[in-house]
Structure formats: structure tokens, C-alpha cells
N, C-alpha and C positions, 0 to 999 in steps of 0.2 A: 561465813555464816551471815555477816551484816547483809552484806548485797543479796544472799535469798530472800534474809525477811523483809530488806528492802523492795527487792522486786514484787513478791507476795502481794504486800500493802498498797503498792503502785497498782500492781491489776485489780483487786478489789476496790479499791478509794478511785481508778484515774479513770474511768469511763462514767462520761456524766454526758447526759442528752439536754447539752445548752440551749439548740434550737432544733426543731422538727428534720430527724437526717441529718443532722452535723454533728455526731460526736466526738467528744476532745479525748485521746484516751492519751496518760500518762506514760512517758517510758524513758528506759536508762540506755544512752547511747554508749556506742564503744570507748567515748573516752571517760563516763561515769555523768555524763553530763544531763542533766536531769528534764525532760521538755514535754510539752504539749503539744499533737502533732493533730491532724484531722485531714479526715480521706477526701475531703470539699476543699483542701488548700494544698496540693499537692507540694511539696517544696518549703514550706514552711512548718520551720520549727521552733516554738518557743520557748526559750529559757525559764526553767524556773528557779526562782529563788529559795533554795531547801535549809531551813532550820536544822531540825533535829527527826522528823516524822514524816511518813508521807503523805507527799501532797496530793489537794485535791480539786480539777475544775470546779467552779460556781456558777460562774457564765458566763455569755458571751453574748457581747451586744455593743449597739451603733454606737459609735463615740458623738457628740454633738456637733463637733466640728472636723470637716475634712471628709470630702467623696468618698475614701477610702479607707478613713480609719475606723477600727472598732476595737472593742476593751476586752482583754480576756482576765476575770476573776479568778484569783486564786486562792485556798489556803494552806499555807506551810506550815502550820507550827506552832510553838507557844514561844513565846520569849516573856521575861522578867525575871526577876529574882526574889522577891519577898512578894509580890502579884504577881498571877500567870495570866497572858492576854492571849487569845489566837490571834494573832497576825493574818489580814489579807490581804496582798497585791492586787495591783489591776498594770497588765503589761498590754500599752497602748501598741499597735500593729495595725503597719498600711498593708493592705492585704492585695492592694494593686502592686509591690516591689516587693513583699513578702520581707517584710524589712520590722522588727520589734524597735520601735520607738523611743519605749520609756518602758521601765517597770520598777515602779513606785508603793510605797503602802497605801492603802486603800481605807482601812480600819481597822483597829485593832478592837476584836469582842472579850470584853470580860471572864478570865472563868468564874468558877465557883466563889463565893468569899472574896470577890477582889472586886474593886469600889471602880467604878468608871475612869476612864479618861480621856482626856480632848483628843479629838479625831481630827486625823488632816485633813484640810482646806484645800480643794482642789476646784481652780478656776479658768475657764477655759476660753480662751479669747481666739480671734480670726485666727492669729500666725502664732501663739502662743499657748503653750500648758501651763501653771505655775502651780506646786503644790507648797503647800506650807505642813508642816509637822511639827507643830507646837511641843506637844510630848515630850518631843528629845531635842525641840529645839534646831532641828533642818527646817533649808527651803530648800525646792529646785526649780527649774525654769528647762522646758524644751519647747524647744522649735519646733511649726509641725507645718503641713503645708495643704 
């Protein structure tokens, strides 16, 4: 019964018109694996990172740095425990090797009744990504080219 309502959610929530003709539509592969695929990238499939809910494209756009790369927006979910935040990724993708680079938190939005928090830091240099996540207190650092 989970995986209908799972799929359900995914078709209504996973087709979202990020750029004119390129729609990302969400879906569950044979081995549960949850991705964002799009008929302009033939071959490429992106992982998403699934909380609790289903997820949903935001969008999709030029990374600042690298020929090739661009950012696909995500949101998964709520996480917290006494605050609920929605969580969104952004899973960086060279779309020249169809290769997901990083997928990272992006921002985490408030819900209802629950008080702000610091949003990671995300800086992006020639040969470098480095995100900081104050929040909970991670960094990471990827190589990009």
C-alpha cells in the first residue's frame, strides 16, 4: 500500500516545467530507488534524497561554475523534531558525463510556528564547491571541473 501512495504522490508532485520543454518528472525505479529523470538528458538519472514524503522538482539551472554543470532543486520532506523545516537539496550534475556530483542541502524552510534557522553556505570557487551547514554543524568540500 506504501509504494501506491508512494507512486501517487510522485506523479502528481514529480512533473514540474523547470525550463521551457524540459520537464523533470519524478519516479520509482526497480530497485525503490527514487530519481529525477528528463526526456532532454536521455541517460541520466538523479538520485533523490527521500525523507519521509514525496518529493518534488523546484528547478533547474546553470551552476556558476563549470561548462557543464547545472543545479537540480529539490524538496523532500520535513525533518526536526520539536520544529518541522522542509528541507531542499540541490544535486549538482555534469550533464556533459551525466554524472550527479554532489547532492547537498540547499535550505531548509520553516514550517508553521517554527522560528528560522541558519542556512548553509554555499561557495563556489574555479575547481571547488564547499558547503558549510551551520545547523547541524557539517561542511563538505567537492571537486568539480
Amino acid at each position: 500500500m506504501r509504494g501506491i501512495l508512494l507512486c501517487v504522490g510522485f506523479l502528481m508532485a514529480g512533473l514540474v516545467a523547470a525550463m521551457p520543454g524540459l520537464p523533470w518528472i519524478v519516479e520509482i525505479g526497480d530497485d525503490d530507488e527514487v530519481a529525477a529523470v528528463s526526456s532532454a538528458f536521455p541517460g541520466l538519472r538523479v538520485p533523490l534524497q527521500v525523507e519521509s514524503s514525496s518529493p518534488s522538482v523546484v528547478s533547474w539551472e546553470k551552476a556558476p561554475h563549470g561548462k557543464n554543470l547545472w543545479m537540480l532543486t529539490y524538496s523532500v520532506g520535513e525533518v526536526g523534531t520539536q520544529h518541522l523545516y522542509r528541507e531542499q537539496r540541490r544535486a549538482v550534475v555534469d550533464v556533459a558525463s551525466r554524472e550527479v556530483l554532489a547532492d547537498l542541502v540547499w535550505k531548509y524552510v520553516p514550517g508553521k510556528g517554527s522560528p528560522s534557522v541558519r542556512q548553509p553556505v554555499w561557495e563556489w570557487k574555479s575547481k571547488e564547491l564547499k558547503v558549510r551547514d551551520e545547523a547541524f554543524g557539517r561542511s563538505f568540500r567537492v571537486g568539480i571541473r
